[in-house]
C-alpha positions as a Python dict, from the first residue, in 0.01 Angstrom:
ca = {
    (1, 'X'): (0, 0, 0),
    (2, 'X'): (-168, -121, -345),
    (3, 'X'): (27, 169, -481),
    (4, 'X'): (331, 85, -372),
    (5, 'X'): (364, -279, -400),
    (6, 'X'): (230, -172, -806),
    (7, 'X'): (513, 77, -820),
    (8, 'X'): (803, -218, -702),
    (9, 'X'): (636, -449, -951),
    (10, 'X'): (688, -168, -1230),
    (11, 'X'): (1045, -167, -1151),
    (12, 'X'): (1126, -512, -1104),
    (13, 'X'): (1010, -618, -1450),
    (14, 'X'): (1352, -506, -1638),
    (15, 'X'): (1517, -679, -1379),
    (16, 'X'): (1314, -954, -1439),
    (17, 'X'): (1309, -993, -1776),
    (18, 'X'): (1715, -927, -1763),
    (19, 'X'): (1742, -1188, -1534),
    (20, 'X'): (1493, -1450, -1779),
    (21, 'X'): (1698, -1326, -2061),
    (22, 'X'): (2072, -1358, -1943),
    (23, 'X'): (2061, -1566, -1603),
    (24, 'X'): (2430, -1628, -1664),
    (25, 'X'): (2542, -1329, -1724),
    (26, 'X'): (2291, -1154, -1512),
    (27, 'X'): (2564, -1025, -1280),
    (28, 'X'): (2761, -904, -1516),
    (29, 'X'): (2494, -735, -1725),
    (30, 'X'): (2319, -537, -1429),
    (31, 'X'): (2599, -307, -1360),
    (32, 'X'): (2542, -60, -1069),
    (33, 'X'): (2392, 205, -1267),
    (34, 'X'): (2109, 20, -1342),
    (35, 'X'): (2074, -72, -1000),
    (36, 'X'): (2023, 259, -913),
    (37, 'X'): (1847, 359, -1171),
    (38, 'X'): (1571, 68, -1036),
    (39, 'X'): (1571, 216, -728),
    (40, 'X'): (1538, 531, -841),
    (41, 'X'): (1173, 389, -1027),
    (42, 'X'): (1114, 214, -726),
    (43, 'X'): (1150, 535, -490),
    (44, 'X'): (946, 721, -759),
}
């Protein structure tokens, strides 16, 4: 559980910091590549 709630914290930070760095443009910046590519991190 620790492990895994570590791992989705990992992966989230880009998205976070994307989203700190750009909220306006957030959407347009996160295209679906990235997406997957967090999942991907997140699924391990």
């Amino acid at each position: 559980m620790n492990f895994r709630t570590s791992s989705i914290s990992t992966a989230l930070h880009p998205l976070r910091y994307l989203l700190q760095a750009k909220p306006r443009q957030a959407s347009g910046t996160l295209s679906p590549q990235d997406l997957r590519r967090i999942v991907a991190e997140m699924v391990g």
